[in-house]
C-alpha positions, 0 to 999 in steps of 0.5 A: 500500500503506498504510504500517504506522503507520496499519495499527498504529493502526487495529488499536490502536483496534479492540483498544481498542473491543474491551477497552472491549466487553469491560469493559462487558460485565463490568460490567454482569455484575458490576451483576447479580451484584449486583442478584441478590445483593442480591434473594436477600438481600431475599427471604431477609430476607422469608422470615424475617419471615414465618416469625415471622407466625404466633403460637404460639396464635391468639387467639380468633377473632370469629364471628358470633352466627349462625354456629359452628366446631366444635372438630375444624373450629377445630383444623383451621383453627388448623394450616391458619393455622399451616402457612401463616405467618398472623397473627392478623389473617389467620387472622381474615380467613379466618374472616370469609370462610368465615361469610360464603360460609356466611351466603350459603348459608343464605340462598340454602337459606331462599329456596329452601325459602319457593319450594318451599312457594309452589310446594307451595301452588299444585300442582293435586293438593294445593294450593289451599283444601284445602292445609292439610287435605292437607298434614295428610294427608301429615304422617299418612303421614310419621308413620306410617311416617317413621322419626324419622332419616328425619323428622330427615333431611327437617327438615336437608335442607329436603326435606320441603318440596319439593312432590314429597316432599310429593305422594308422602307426600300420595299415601300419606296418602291410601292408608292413609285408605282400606280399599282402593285402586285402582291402576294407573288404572280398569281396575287390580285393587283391592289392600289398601294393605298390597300397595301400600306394602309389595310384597315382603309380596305373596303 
């Protein structure tokens, strides 16, 4: 039987393995309280210097020569910026960005409008040699029945150079040049352009 003195030393150590467990345990707590305290304060401080980022009024922003905001877009953006704590110079990146996605628009909008004349030019029913005199044809419908907004719309879109506008309205230049038109194919009736452009008029 092991005698009490070597029993009482060896519970001795293992309470003191124990409390020395339980003190590093603690301090490594304590350390992290710390650690978090001292994070919570670092991000408060941040907050605070953002808060004061944004000016009360932004500067006038650089734009291209080429590019323009209007005045509800502009004061759109300045409270965009606003509510999310932009300086100047990161309002101004801002800007940059969207005329520079603009500007690649644009350009990507003029490279398709210059394929679809080349395209226009080469189509087997209106191109050609003839193309100028057709297209004249076709600017003859459009004036003719083209109400200015619709004009005005061809223009914005670019779609007045979309080789199947141009077919359509080289289509109905070519009906209103004539006194009568066939439709349908050789064994269609012969009706008046009138019946043809406007059928609700038929009687």
């Amino acid at each position: 039987m092991p005698d009490e003195e070597n029993l009482l030393t060896a519970n001795t150590d293992e309470v003191e393995e124990v409390q020395q467990a339980e003190s590093s345990s603690e301090d490594a707590v304590t350390t992290q309280s710390s650690e978090s305290e001292a994070a919570t304060e670092g991000k408060e401080e941040e907050n605070t210097e953002q808060e004061v980022n944004a000016p009360e009024q932004y500067e006038t922003f650089e734009i291209p020569e080429d590019f323009s905001f209007n005045d509800e877009t502009l004061s759109d953006y300045h409270e965009f910026a606003k509510d999310n704590n932009m300086t100047q110079d990161q309002a101004q990146k801002g800007v940059d960005m969207v005329a520079k996605m603009k500007q690649a628009e644009m350009a990507q909008w003029v490279e398709q409008q210059r394929s679809w004349v080349e395209e226009a030019k080469s189509d087997a029913d209106y191109g050609g040699e003839k193309f100028d005199e057709n297209i004249s044809v076709a600017v003859k419908a459009r004036d003719s029945f083209g109400t200015p907004k619709f004009n005005e719309m061809l223009d914005q879109s670019g779609l007045g150079n979309h080789p199947e506008m141009i077919r359509f309205l080289f289509t109905v230049g070519k009906a209103i040049s004539e006194d009568r038109v066939v439709v349908g194919g050789a064994n269609a009736s012969q009706k008046t352009r009138e019946s043809v452009l406007y059928p609700s008029m038929s009687t």
